[in-house]
C-alpha positions in Angstrom: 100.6 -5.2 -23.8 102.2 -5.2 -27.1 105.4 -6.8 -27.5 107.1 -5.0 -31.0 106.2 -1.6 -31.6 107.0 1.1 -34.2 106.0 4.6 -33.1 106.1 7.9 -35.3 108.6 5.9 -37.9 110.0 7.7 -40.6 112.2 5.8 -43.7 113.9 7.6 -46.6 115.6 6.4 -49.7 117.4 9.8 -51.5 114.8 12.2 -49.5 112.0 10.0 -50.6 110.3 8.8 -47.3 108.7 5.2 -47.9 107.5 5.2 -44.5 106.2 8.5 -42.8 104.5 8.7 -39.1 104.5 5.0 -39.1 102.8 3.0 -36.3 102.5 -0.5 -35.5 102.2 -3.1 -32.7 102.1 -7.0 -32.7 100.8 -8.6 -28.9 103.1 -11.2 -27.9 102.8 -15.3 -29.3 100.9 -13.2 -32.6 101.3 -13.9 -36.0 100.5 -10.2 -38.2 100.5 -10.0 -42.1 102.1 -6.9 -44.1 99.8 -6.9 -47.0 99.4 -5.1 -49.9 101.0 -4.1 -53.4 104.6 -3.7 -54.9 105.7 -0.1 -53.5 104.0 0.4 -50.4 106.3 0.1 -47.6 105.5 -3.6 -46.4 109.6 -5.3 -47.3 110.7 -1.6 -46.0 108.6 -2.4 -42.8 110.1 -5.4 -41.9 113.7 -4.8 -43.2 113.6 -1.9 -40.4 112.8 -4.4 -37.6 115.2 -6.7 -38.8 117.9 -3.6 -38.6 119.2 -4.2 -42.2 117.8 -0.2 -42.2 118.0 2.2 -39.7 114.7 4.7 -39.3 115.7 8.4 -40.3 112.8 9.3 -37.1 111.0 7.3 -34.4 111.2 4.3 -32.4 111.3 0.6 -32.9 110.7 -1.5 -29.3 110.6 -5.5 -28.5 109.4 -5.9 -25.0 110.1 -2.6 -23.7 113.5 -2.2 -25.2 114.5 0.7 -27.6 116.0 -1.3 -30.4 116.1 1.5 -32.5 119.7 1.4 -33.1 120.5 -2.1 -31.9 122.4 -3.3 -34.9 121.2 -6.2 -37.1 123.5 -8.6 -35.2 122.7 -7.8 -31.8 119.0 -8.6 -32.5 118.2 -12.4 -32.1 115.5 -12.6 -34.9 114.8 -15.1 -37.2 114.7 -14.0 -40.7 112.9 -16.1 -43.3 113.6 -14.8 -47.3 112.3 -15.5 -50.6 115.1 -17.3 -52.1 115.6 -19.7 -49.0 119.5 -18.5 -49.0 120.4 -21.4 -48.2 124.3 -22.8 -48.4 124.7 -25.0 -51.0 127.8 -26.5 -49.7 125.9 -27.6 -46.2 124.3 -30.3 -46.0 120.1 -29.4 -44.0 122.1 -30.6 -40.9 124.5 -28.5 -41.0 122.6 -25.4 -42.7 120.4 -25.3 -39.5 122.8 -25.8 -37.2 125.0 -22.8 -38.7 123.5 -20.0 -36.5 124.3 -22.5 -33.3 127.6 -22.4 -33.9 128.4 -19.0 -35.0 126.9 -19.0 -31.1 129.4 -21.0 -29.9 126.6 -23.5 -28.6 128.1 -26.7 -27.4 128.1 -29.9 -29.8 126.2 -32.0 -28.0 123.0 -29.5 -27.3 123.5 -27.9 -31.2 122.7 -31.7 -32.2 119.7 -32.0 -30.0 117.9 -28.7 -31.1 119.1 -29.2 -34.6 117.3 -32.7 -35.0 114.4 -31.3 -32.5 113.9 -28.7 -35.2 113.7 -30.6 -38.0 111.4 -33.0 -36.6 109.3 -30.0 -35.6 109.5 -29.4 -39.7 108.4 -32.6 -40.7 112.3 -33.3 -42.1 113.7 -36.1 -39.9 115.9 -38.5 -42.2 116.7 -36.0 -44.5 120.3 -34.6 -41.7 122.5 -35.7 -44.8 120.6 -34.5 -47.7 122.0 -31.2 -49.9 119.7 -28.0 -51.1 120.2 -29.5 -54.8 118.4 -33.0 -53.8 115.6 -31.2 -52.0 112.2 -29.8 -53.5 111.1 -26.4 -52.9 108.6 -26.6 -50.3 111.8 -29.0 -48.3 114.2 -26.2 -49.0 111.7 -23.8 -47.5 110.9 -25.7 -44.4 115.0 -25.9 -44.0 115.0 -22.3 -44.3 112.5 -21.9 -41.3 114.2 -24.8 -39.4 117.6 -22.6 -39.1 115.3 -19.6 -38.1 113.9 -21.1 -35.8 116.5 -23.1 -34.1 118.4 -20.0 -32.3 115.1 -19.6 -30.3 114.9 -16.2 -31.9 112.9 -13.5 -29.8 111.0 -12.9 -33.2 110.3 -14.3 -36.3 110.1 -12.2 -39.7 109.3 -13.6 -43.2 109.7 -12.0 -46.4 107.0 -13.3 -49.1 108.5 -16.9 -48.3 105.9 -18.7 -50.7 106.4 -16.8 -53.6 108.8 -19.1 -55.8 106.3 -21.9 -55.3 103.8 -23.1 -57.4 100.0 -23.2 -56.2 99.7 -26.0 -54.5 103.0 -26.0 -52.8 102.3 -22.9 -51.5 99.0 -24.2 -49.9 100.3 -26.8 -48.2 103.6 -24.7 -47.3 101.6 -21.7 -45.4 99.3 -24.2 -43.4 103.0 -25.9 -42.3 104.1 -22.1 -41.4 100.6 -21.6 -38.9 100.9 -24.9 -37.6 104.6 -24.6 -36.6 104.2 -20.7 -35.5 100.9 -21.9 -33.0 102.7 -24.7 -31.9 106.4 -22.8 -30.7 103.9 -19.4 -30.0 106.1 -17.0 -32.1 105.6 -13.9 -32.3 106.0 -13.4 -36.3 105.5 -10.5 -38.7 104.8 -11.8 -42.2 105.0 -10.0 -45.6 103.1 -10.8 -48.7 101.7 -9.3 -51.7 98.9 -12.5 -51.7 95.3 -11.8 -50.2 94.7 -15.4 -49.4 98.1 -16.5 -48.3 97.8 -13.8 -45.4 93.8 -14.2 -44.7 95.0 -17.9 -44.0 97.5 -17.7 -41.7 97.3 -14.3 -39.7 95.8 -13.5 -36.1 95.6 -9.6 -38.1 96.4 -8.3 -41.0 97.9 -4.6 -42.0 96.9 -3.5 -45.6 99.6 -1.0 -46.9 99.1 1.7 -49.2 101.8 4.0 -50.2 104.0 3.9 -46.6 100.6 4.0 -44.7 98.2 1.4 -42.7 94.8 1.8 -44.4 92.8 -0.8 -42.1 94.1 -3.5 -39.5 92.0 -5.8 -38.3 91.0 -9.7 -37.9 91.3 -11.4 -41.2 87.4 -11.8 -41.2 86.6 -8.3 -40.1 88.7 -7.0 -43.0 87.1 -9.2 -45.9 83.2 -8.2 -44.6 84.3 -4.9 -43.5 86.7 -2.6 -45.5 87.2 1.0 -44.5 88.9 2.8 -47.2 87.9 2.3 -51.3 91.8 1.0 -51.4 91.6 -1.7 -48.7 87.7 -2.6 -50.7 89.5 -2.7 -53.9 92.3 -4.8 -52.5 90.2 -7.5 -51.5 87.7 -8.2 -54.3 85.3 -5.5 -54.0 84.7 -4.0 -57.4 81.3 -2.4 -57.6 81.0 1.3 -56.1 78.2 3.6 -56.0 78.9 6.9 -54.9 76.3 8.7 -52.9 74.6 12.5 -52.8 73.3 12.6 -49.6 73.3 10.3 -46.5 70.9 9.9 -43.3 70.6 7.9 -40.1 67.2 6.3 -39.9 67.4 3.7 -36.9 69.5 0.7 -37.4 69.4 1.9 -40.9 71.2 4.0 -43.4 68.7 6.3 -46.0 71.5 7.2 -49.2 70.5 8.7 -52.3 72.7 8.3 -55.7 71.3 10.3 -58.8 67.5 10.2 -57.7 67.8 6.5 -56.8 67.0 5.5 -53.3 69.6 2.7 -51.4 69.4 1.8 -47.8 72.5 0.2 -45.7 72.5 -1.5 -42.0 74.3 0.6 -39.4 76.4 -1.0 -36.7 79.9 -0.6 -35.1 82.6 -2.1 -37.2 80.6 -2.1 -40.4 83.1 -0.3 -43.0 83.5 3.6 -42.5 80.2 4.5 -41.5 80.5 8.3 -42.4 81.1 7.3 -45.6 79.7 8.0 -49.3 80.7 5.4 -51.0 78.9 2.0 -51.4 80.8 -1.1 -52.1 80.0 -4.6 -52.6 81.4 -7.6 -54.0 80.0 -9.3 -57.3 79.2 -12.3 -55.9 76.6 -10.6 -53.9 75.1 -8.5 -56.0 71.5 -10.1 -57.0 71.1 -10.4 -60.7 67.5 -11.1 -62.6 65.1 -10.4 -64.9 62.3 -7.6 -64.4 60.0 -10.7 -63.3 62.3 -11.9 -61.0 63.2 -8.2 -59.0 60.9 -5.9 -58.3 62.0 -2.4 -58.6 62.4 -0.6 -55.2 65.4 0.7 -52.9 68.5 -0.8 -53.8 67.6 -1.8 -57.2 68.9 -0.3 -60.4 67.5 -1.5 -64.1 70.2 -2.2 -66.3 71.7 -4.3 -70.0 74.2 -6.8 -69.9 76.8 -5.6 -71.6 79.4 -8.3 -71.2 78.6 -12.1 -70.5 81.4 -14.2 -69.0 81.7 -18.2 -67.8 83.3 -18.8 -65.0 82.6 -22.7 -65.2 80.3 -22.9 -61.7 78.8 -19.6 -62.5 78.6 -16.5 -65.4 80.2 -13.2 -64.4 77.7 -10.2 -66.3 78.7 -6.8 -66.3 75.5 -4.1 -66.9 74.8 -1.1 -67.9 73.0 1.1 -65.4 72.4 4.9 -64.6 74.5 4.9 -61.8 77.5 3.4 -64.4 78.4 -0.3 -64.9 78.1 -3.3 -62.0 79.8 -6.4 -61.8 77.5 -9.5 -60.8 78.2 -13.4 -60.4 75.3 -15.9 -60.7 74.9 -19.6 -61.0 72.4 -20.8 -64.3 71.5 -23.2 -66.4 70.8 -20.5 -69.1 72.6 -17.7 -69.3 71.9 -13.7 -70.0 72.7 -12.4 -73.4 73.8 -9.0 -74.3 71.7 -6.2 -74.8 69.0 -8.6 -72.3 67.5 -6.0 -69.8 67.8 -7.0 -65.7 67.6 -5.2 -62.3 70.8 -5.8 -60.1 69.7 -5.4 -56.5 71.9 -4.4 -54.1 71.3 -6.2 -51.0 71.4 -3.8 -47.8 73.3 -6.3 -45.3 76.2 -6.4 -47.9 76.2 -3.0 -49.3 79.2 -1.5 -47.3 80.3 2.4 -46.5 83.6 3.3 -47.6 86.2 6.4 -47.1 
């Protein structure tokens, strides 16, 4: 049974709904991603379940509870933001133990879960220490710590990684799963950054424009897409769109412009009513007329634009069907105006809405 769900939701800023017929539920000890671009409803999502906005229609629940009104300080969440908000006055003992005491939780057990806490953090020794004299990633882990230490019923984070450079925020978002697995947390976590979310998420929602395109398993999601937006999203850039379409066995018969394609058929494989082929460049096969032989699923073509990559050369060709973007490892590379056949390989050639 679902711990947190959002049924029919409706959000409006100056009669513009943001959110319209939203739905949503997270199973309990769950960590689900909010993914997708600037504008689509993701902050809005989870600055509703926080309460810092109230829905204009439907209903939010946690554990069979109507919450829908419950104001923002009757609901014991952990809220993790951007900008850490830390006070810079506190010293990390006593930024973590703030929420304990507003509480009124006795000294003696606010000092046990407070140095519990920061142990669980990986920040034992540094009690005494100020924001200023911490790096960002230690700020950041402070910022959890005090979340975390009320024993919150949920745990929300709002693009926490994002004012960290690269490798800060690699090592930051594998500190996030290990912590969230290790208390069993139920967490809903918003980012605008495809890997971040892949990394850490038992699902992940892809948001477009106040709706859910696809939710799925991280891996389901990257092999898989539904819709052309959630394809895009994740890396796919090469479409075909299709005449005509027809079951043939485990097999999919398309036609695109009097060219012949086949695709696999199976449950879970993109939207398999779909016209629209998609595939990433990586597996697009690339050679020369020796190389391919011309057949289903193969298109001659020019390289119109040659690009290294360092391990490999990123082409883009010229074919009937428009131009196709293909990755491939070689010694010697393509030139332009060089005639090849891109194949399209049926077991990665996925239907989308």
């Amino acid at each position: 049974m679902a711990m947190l769900t959002l049924e029919n939701i409706a959000v409006a800023y100056d009669q513009q709904y943001i959110l319209k017929d939203f739905n949503l539920s997270v199973e309990k000890g769950s960590l689900i991603s909010l993914l997708g671009p600037s504008g689509c409803g993701k902050t809005t999502t989870l600055r509703l379940i926080a309460g810092f906005l109230e829905a204009k229609e439907g209903k939010f629940a946690l554990n069979g509870k109507d919450y829908t009104r419950v104001p923002v300080n009757k609901r014991n969440f952990g809220f993790v933001f951007q900008s850490y908000a830390l006070f810079p006055h506190l010293s990390v003992y006593d930024n973590v133990a703030f929420g304990l005491r507003l509480r009124k939780v006795n000294g003696a057990d606010i000092d046990r879960r407070v140095r519990s806490m920061l142990d669980t953090v990986n920040l034992s020794g540094f009690e005494k220490r100020y924001p200023k004299e911490l790096s960002g990633g230690q700020r950041q882990r402070v910022a959890i710590a005090r979340a975390l230490v009320i024993e919150p019923d949920l745990l929300l984070f709002d693009e926490p990684l994002s004012n960290l450079d690269a490798n800060l925020r690699v090592n930051m978002r594998v500190e996030i799963r290990r912590i969230q697995q290790e208390l069993g947390i139920t967490t809903v976590y918003v980012s605008h950054d495809q890997e971040e979310c892949f990394s850490i998420s038992d699902q992940v929602a892809i948001m477009n424009k106040g709706i859910i395109e696809q939710l799925d398993r991280p891996s389901v999601i990257f092999k898989y897409p539904k819709t052309e937006f959630v394809a895009r999203f994740i890396g796919f850039n090469n479409f075909i769109s299709f005449d005509r379409r027809q079951e043939n066995g485990e097999e999919i018969e398309l036609q695109a412009g009097g060219h012949s394609f086949r695709a696999v058929q199976g449950a879970g494989r993109g939207a398999q009513k779909g016209l629209k082929g998609a595939m990433r460049p990586d597996d697009l096969k690339l050679g020369t007329p020796e190389e391919l032989t011309a057949g289903p699923n193969v298109l001659t073509g020019r390289v119109k634009v040659s690009t290294f990559l360092g391990r490999s050369y990123q082409y883009v060709v010229e074919t009937e069907l428009g131009d196709f973007t293909a990755n491939k490892e070689m010694e010697q590379p393509y030139v332009s105006g060089q005639e090849v056949r891109v194949h399209f390989p049926l077991e990665k050639l996925i239907l989308v809405e």
